[in-house]
C-alpha positions as a Python dict, from the first residue, in 0.01 Angstrom:
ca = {
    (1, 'X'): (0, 0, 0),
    (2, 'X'): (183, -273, -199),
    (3, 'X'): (501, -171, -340),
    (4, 'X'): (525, 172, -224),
    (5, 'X'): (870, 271, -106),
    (6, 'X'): (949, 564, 75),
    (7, 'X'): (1290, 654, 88),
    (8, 'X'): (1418, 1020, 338),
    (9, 'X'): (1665, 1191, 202),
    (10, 'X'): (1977, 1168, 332),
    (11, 'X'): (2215, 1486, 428),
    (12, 'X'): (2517, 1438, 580),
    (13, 'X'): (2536, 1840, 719),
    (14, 'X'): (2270, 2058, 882),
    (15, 'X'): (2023, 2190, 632),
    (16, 'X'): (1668, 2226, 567),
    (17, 'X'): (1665, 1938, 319),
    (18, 'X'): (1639, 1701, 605),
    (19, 'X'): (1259, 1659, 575),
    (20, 'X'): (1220, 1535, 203),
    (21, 'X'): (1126, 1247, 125),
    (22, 'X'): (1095, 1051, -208),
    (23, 'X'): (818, 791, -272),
    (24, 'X'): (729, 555, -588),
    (25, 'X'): (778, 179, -637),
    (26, 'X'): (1020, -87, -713),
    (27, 'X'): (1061, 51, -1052),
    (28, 'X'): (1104, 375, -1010),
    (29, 'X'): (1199, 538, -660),
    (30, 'X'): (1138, 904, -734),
    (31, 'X'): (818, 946, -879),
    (32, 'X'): (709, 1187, -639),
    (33, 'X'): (918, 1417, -379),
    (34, 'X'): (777, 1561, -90),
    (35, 'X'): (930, 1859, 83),
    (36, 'X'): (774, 1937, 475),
    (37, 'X'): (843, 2140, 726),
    (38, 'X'): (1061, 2143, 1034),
    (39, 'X'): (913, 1782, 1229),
    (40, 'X'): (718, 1725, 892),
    (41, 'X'): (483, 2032, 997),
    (42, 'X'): (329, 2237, 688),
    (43, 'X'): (432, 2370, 456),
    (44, 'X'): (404, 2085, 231),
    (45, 'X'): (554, 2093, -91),
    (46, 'X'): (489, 1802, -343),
    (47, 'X'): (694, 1768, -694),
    (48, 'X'): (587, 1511, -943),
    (49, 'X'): (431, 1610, -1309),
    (50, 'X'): (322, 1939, -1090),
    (51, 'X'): (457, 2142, -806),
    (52, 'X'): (206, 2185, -536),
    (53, 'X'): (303, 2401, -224),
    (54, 'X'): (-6, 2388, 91),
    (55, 'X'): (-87, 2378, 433),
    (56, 'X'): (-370, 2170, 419),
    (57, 'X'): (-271, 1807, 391),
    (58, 'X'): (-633, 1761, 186),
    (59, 'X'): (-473, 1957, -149),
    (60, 'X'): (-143, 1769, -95),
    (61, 'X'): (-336, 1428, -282),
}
């Protein structure tokens, strides 16, 4: 997809952050976060205008 940027969040300890990820465009980085699980295994978790948490990668669009 043109202009999409992905961007992994960077932790510089051990933590369960270490699967999020951030994704939007040139202008603005963080339009939506994504949480996963361990080895980006459900559950998801997706944070924009709304908070979705699912297993089924179908709900997470």
């Amino acid at each position: 997809m043109p202009g999409l940027v992905i961007e992994r969040l960077t932790v510089t300890h051990a933590s369960d952050d270490d699967s999020v990820y951030f994704l939007g465009d040139e202008s603005a980085l963080d339009r939506v976060q994504l949480g996963t699980g361990p080895g980006g295994q459900p559950p998801f978790l997706v944070e924009a205008d709304d908070r979705v948490v699912t297993s089924e990668v179908a709900e997470t669009s």
